[in-house]
SEVEXZA-222562 format. One record per residue (C-alpha): z negated, x negated, y negated. Coordinates in steps of 0.5 Angstrom, whole numbers, padded with zeros to 4 digits, always signed. Example, Ala and Ser with C-alpha at 12.3 -4.5 7.8 and 13.67 -1.06 7.14 Angstrom:
<sites>
-0016-0025+0009 -0014-0027+0002 
</sites>
This chain:
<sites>
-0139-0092-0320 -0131-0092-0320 -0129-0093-0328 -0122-0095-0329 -0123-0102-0332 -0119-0101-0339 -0114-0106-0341 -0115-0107-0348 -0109-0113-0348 -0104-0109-0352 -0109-0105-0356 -0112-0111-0358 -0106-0114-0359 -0104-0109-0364 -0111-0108-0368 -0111-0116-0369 -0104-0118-0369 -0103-0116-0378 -0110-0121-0378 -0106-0126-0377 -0102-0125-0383 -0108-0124-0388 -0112-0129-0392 -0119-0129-0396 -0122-0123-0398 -0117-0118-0395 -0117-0122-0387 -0124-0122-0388 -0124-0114-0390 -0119-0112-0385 -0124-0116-0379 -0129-0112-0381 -0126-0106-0381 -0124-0107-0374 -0131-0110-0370 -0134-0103-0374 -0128-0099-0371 -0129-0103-0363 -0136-0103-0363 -0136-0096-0365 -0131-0094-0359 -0135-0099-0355 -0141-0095-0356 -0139-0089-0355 -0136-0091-0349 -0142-0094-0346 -0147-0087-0347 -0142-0082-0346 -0138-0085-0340 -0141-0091-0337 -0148-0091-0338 -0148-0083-0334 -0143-0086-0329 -0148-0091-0326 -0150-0090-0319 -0156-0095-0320 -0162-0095-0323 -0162-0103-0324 -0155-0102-0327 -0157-0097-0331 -0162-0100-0334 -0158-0106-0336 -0153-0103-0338 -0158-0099-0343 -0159-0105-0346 -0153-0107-0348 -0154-0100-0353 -0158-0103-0358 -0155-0109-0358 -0148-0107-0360 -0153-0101-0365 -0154-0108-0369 -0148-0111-0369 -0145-0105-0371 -0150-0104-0376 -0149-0111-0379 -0142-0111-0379 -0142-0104-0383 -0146-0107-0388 -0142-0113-0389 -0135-0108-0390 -0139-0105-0396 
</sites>
């Protein structure tokens, strides 16, 4: 499998980088809204690119069980963001 490894520094930086100016319910919300946000694009990273880029029937299977995982917190953290 030969999937360029992502370099999420900068973005990482430019997501979380206005938290740190936030306290309270507005920190707490805008957390909320960016693990939705990257456990979204994680997910869809995963299915849509990884998962069929693996080679591997062992690798696949691992990496198909990082889906329901990161389903559940996805799932938690939009219902913790209402």
């Amino acid at each position: 499998m030969n999937l360029p490894i992502p370099s999420t520094t900068d973005k990482a930086s430019e997501e979380l980088g206005p938290l740190e100016k936030l306290k309270g319910k507005a920190f707490e919300k805008a957390y909320l809204v960016n693990a939705v946000s990257q456990h979204s694009e994680y997910l869809s990273l995963l299915k849509d690119k990884v998962i069929p880029a693996a080679n591997s029937p062992i690798v696949k299977k691992i990496l198909e069980s990082f889906v329901p995982r990161i389903s559940t917190l996805l799932e938690t953290a939009k219902g913790l963001n209402k």
